[in-house]
C-alpha positions, -999 to +999 in steps of 0.1 A: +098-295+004+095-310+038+064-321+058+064-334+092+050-367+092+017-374+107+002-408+116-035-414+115-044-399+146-029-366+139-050-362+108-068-333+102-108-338+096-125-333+069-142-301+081-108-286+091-094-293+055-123-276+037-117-243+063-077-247+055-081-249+016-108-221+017-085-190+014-065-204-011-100-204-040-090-185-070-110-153-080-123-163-111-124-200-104-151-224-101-164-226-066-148-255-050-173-280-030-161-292+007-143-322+014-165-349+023-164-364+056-164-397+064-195-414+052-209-382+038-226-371+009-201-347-013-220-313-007-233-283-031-212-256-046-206-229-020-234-203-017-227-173-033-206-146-019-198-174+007-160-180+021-161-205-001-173-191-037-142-183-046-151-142-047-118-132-032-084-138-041-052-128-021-016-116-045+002-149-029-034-172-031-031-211-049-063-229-058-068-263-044-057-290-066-076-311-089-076-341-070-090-323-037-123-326-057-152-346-039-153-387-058-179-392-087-207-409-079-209-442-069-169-442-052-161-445-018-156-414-002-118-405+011-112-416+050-090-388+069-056-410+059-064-401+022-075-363+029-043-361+048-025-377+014-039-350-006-034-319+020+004-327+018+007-333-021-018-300-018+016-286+001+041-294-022+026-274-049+018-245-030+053-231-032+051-237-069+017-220-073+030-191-052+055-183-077+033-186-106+008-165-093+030-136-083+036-129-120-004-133-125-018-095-141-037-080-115-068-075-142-081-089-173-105-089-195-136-092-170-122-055-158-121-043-195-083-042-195-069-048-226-030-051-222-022-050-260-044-023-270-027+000-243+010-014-251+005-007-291-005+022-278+020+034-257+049+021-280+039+051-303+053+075-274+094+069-276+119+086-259+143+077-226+151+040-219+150+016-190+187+003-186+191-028-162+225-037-149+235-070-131+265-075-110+282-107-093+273-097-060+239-101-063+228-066-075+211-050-097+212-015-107+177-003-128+182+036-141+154+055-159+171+070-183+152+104-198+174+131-186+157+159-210+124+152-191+136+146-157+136+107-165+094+109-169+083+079-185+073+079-222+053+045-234+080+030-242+098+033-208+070+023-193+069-009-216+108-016-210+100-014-174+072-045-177+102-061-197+131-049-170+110-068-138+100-101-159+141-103-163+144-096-128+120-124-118+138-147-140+171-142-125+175-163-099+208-152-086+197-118-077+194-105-043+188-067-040+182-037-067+184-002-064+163+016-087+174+054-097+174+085-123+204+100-150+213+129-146+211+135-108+172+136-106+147+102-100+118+104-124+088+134-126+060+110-135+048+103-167+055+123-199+027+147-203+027+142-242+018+103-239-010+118-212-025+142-233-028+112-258-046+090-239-073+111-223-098+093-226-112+073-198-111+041-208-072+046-225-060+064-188-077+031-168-053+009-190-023+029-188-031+029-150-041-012-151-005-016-166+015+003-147-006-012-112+003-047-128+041-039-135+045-022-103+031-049-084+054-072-097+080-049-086+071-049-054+068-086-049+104-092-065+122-119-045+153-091-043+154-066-013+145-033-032+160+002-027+147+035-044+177+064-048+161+094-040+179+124-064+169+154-071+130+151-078+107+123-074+073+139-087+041+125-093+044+086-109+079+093-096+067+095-062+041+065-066+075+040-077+091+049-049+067+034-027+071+000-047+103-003-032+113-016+002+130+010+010+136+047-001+172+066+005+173+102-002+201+128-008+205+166+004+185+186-016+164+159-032+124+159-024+093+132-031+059+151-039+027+130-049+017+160-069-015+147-086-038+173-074-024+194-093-034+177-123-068+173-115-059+133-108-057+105-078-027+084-080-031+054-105-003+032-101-008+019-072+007+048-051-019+059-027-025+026-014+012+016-009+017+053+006-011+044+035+007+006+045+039+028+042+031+059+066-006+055+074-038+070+068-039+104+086-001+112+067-009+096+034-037+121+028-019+147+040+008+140+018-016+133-013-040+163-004-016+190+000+006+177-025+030+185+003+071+189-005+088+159+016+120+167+019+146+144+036+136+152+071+103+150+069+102+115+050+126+101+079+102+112+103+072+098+086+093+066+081+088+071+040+129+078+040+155+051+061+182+075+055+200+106+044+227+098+020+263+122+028+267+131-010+246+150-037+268+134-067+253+105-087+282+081-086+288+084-048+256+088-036+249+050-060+283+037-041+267+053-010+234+034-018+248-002-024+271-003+007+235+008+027+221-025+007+248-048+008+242-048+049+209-065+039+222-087+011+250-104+025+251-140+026+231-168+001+209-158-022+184-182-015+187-174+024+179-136+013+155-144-012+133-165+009+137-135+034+121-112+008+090-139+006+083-145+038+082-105+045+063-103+012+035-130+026+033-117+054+026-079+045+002-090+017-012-120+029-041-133+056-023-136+090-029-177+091-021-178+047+008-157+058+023-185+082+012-214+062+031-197+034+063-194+060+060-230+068+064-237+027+093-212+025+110-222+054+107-264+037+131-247+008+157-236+033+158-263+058+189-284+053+197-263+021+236-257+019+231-227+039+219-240+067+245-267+077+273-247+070+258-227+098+247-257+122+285-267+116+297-231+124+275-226+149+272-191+148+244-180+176+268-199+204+295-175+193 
């Protein structure tokens, strides 16, 4: 990764460094002290609570390395050419960190989620099947496959999908996915046998823990994400959709967050992508009428990018992957550091955001990619 060299002069102090490395504590961490200035005394933890406590932590955040630690007694404290030495080693591991972290579960322990209770216990509930599909260009087709229920998810779909995006993260030729339903319909939720089962509260918090974790992963996939729309998208149908960066829809086909009905809130993570998706005002609209949305509607509340011409399964999946391929085109890397800088930026503090740019940007720059274009010259064309 590239850093632009700095001379002494240029170096950042030690105050600025200890407000720079703030955002990036870990949740769960030890509070990290501040840098020392020059001929300073290495300071307290952070108060509680405190931007520096380490309280909050952002999907995309990296904790400060080991060495940014304050000396042991009886050392001379770092001048600003060694806190600038550490800042850019501090740099070069972000990236790294940044990847790590985006497959980090969203809860643990310390939330009372226990991930192989609830995945035992969801393995007991078969039925359907999660079937991933690869191709050379770049693209991956993932079908929910549970036809007799309107592809709802029993356990273990909802395990193979966990298993589904960890082969997606590991593939690092992909570049776009279109997720979509057998039989001509998307997915009606969950599978109201496995809910019945797990009615308790505790057992309906992990199922929703582990679908919010899996989801989330989903979402942050380097790959440029497309839901197909068919027939129905009910209920935890309608709430995967919204992981997805975009959502096509065919004649006929409708999205309905019907949880009301079911005496329930969304708990995969739905509601709270549905407000960054079509704002407040619609999202409780939406989600307190349990309103029908059919194509029109979701292109005029910007939950739909388009119609699709056909009805039929196969062409409206052709249909689905020409509307991707616009997007995909070109080097995987180039697209997949597209998908992280958009990522960082919708997720991400607005100075985090651009810091995490500035790392992305180091992978590309003077990659294969970018001197074939320089050579071509393409914008002077």
């Amino acid at each position: 990764m590239k850093t632009s060299p700095a001379g002494p002069k240029s170096a950042p102090s030690s105050r600025g460094l200890n407000k720079l490395l703030v955002p990036f504590a870990r949740r769960g961490a030890a509070p990290t002290p501040p840098l020392p200035g020059r001929g300073q005394a290495a300071a307290g933890p952070a108060r509680p609570g405190g931007r520096g406590s380490g309280s909050r932590r952002g999907p995309f955040s990296v904790a400060p390395p080991a060495c940014a630690a304050p000396p042991a007694p009886g050392r001379s404290v770092p001048g600003p050419e060694m806190a600038l030495a550490l800042w850019k080693n501090f740099l070069q591991i972000t990236m790294e960190r940044i990847l790590q972290q985006r497959r980090l579960s969203l809860y643990n322990g310390a939330d009372g989620y226990e991930e192989e209770l609830i995945k035992k216990k969801l393995q007991q509930f078969s039925g359907g099947s999660i079937i991933l599909s690869k191709e050379d260009n770049g693209i991956a087709i993932l079908t929910l496959n549970n036809p007799k229920l309107m592809n709802a998810f029993t356990g273990t779909m909802m395990v193979e999908l966990r298993e589904r995006v960890t082969e997606l993260e590991n593939w690092k030729d992909g570049k776009g996915l279109i997720i979509h339903g057998a039989g001509n319909t998307f997915c009606s939720g969950s599978d109201l046998n496995v809910v019945k089962e797990i009615s308790n509260s505790q057992d309906g918090m992990n199922m929703c823990m582990y679908m919010q974790n899996t989801l989330t992963r989903l979402m942050r996939l380097p790959l440029i994400s497309v839901a197909l729309v068919q027939g129905k998208a009910f209920g935890g149908g309608a709430e995967l959709t919204t992981a997805c960066d975009f959502r096509l829809m065919t004649p006929g086909s409708e999205i309905r967050f019907v949880h009301k009905h079911m005496g329930l809130v969304p708990g995969w993570g739905g509601g709270a992508r549905l407000v960054r998706i079509v704002g407040s005002g619609a999202a409780l609209q939406l989600l307190g009428g349990a309103a029908r949305v059919d194509p029109e509607r979701a292109l005029s509340l910007g939950l739909s990018e388009e119609t699709l011409l056909s009805s039929d399964e196969t062409r409206a999946l052709g249909e689905a992957r020409a509307w991707l391929s616009r997007y995909t085109e070109g080097p995987a890397a180039v697209i997949r550091a597209m998908k992280k800088v958009v990522a960082a930026g919708r997720e991400l503090p607005f100075e985090a955001a651009l810091r995490t740019e500035k790392d992305i940007l180091g992978t590309v720059w003077g990659g294969p990619a970018n001197l074939e274009a320089l050579v071509r010259r393409p914008k002077h064309k």
